[in-house]
N, C-alpha and C positions, 0 to 999 in steps of 0.2 A: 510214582509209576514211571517208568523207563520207557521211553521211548523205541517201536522197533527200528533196528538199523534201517530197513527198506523205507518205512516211512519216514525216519528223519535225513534220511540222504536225500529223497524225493521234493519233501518241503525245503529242505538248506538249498538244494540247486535250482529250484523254483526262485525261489527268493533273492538268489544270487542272479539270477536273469535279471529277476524285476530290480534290482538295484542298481546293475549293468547299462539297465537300458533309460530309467530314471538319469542316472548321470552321464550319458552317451545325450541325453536331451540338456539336460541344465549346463553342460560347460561350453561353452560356445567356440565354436570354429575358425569365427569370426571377428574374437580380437583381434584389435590392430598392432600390427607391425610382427605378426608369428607369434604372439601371446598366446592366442589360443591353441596352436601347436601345440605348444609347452605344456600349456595345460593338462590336456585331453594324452600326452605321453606321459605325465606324469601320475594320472590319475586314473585311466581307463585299462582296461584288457590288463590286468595283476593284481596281486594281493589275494591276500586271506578274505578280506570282508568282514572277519569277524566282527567289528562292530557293531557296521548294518546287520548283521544277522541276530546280533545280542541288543537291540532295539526292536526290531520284528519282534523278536519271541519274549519278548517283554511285555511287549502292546499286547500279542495273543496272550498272555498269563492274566492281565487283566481285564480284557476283552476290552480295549481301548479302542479309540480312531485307526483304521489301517491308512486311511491317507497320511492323518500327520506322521506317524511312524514312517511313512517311506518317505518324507521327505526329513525327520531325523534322522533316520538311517544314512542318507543321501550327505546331509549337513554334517556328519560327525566323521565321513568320510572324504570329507573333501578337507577336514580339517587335519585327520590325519595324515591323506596324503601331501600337502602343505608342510608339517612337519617336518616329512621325511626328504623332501624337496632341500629345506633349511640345511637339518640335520648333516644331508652328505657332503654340503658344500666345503671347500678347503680350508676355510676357517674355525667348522663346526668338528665334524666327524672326518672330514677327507676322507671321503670313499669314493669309487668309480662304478660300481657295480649292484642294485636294485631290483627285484623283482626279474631275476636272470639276464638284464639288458643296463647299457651302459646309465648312468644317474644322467641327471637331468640337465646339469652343468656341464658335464662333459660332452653331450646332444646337443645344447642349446647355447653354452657357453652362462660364466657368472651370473653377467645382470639378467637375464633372462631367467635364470633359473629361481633368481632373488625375486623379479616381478612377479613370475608362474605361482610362486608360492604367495605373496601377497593376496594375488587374485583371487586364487582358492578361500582363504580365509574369509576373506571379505563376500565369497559367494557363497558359502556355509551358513552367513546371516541372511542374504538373501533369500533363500532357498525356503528360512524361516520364516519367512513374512511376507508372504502372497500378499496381494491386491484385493484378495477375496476372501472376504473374512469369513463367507460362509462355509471355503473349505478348512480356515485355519482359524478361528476365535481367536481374534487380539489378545486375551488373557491367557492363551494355549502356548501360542507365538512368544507373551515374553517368560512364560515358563520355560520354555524351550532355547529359546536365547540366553539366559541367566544360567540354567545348567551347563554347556557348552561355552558359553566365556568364563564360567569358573573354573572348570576343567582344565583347558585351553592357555589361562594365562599365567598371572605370578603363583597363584598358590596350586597348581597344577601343572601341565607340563612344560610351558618356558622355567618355572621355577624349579623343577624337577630335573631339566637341562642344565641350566645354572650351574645347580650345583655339582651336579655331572661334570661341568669342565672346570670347577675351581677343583676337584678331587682326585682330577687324572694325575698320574704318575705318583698318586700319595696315599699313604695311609688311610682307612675310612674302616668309625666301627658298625657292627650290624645294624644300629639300629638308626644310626645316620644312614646309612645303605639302605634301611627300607623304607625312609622317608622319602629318600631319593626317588627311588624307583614305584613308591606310593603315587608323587608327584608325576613323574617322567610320563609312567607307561599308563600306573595303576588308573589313575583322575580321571581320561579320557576313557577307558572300558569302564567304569561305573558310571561315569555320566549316558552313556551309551545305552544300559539296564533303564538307569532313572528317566533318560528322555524316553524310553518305548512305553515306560509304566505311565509316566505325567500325560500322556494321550487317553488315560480314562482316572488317573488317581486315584488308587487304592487306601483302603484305610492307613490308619498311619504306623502298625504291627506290619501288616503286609510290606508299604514303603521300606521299612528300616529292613528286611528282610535281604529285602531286592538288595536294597544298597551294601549290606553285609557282603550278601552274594557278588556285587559286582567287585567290590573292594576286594574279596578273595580272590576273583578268576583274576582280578588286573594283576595283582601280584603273582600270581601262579604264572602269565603270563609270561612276564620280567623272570621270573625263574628258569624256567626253560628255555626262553631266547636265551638267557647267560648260557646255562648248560649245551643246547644245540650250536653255540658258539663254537664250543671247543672238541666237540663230538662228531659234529658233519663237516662235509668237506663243502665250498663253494657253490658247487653243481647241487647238491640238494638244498641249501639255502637261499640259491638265486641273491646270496650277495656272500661277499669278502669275508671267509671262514678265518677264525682265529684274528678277528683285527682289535677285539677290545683287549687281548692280551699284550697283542703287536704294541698298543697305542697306550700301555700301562691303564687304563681304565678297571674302575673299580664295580666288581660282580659278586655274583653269590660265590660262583664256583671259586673265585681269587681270593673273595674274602672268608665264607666258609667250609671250601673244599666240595669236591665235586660230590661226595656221597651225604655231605649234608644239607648242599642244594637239593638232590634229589629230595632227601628226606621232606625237605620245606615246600617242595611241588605237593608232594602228597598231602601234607598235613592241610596245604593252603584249598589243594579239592576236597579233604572231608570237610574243612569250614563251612566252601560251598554248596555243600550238598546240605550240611546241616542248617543253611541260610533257609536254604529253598525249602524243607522241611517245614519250619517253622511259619513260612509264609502262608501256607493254606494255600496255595494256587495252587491250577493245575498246571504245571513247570517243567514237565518232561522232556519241552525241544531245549530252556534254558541248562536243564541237568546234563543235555547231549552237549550242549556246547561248552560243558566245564569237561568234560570227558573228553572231547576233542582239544580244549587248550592244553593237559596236560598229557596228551598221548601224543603230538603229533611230533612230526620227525623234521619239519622247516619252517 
């Protein structure tokens, strides 16, 4: 069943509050020495969300905990934004411009930007592991930590990065490219689905479903960032249009031409769709959000 527009815009920007404000509370102000500055610019007021949104409507698919989902949600967003902190840095991607406002190194300068993003990471496990074990079960807590540093590290997106900058300016075939970007982008949007579902743990047809599902949007994801690369200008992407071309970096669109990127968005949403079929949940806000990964325009 589909979701209607009215209702799914209504629940996404609800939810985008509650996430908002979750991490307007957890990053603190109050690191020393302007850390928490950095932090709280790098993290707060932008971005898509999609994660935190793709952990919410997982939880609701399985009628999970909504506490722990909002603070997976919370946790896999602070790891992303972490990332992209790394990512812009001069060494990484050199970029100057994020979320329509200068990166975080260029605001804050290097080391700062290198700490900000440290911090983030390391509050992402926090975040995981209250004091209170009555709002977060010990054995919830290392579910949820275990998904999120698998994601997050060698066999996910450092390693996914990796090999992202051993392949710039060279050659790469499709299916090294979609390991790449499996690892990079995909790892973290599936872990994202699996941390919302592990807040009630569905059977284990259902689980593989989800994870099917997440593994498609992440890649769909990666497809369309490549294509929206070379299609929009700056000002609709709120960052540096055309720099994986500038920067010989290796894409769908460079590597298999822009109509048969497209084609691979598509294919990668009916996957999607046929994930969430198969799972028996009721899935309709997860189906809006595969519909929005591959429709949107930044």
């Amino acid at each position: 069943m589909k979701a209607p527009a009215d209702e799914f815009g209504a629940w996404s920007q609800a939810a985008l509050d509650e996430v908002e404000q979750a991490l307007a509370r957890e990053v603190p102000a109050d690191a020393p020495a302007g850390l928490g500055a950095a932090m709280r610019y790098a993290v707060l007021d932008g971005g898509k969300r999609l994660r935190p949104l793709l952990a919410l409507a997982a939880c609701e698919a399985v009628g999970g905990r909504r506490a722990a989902a909002l603070r997976a949600a919370v946790a896999v967003e602070l790891i992303h934004a972490y990332s992209l902190v790394h990512d812009d840095m001069p060494c990484m991607d050199n970029d100057v411009l994020r979320r329509g406002k200068p990166t975080v190194h260029v605001r804050y300068g290097q080391a700062q930007a290198m700490l900000a993003g440290d911090a983030m990471q390391a509050l992402a496990f926090e975040v995981l592991t209250p004091a209170d074990e009555a709002e977060l079960p010990l054995a919830l807590q290392a579910r949820l930590c275990a998904l999120l540093a698998r994601a997050a590290g060698h066999a996910g997106m450092a390693g996914g990065q990796a090999i992202d900058l051993a392949h710039t300016g060279s050659r790469i075939d499709p299916d090294t490219l979609r390991d790449m970007h499996r690892r990079k982008t995909g790892a973290l949007l599936q872990a994202s689905v699996l941390m919302g579902a592990a807040c009630a743990l569905p059977p284990a047809p259902a689980w593989q479903a989800l994870a099917d599902y997440g593994a498609a949007v992440g890649l769909a994801f990666q497809v369309v960032d490549d294509i929206l690369d070379v299609t929009q200008p700056s000002a609709t992407l709120g960052k540096t249009a055309g720099k994986d071309q500038h920067a010989a970096k290796p894409t769908y669109v460079s590597v298999l031409g822009l109509a048969a990127a497209r084609a691979q968005a598509d294919a990668l949403h009916a996957q999607a769709l046929d994930a969430l079929a198969r799972s028996g949940l009721p899935a309709a806000r997860l189906r809006a959000l595969a519909e929005r990964v591959v429709d949107r325009v930044h």
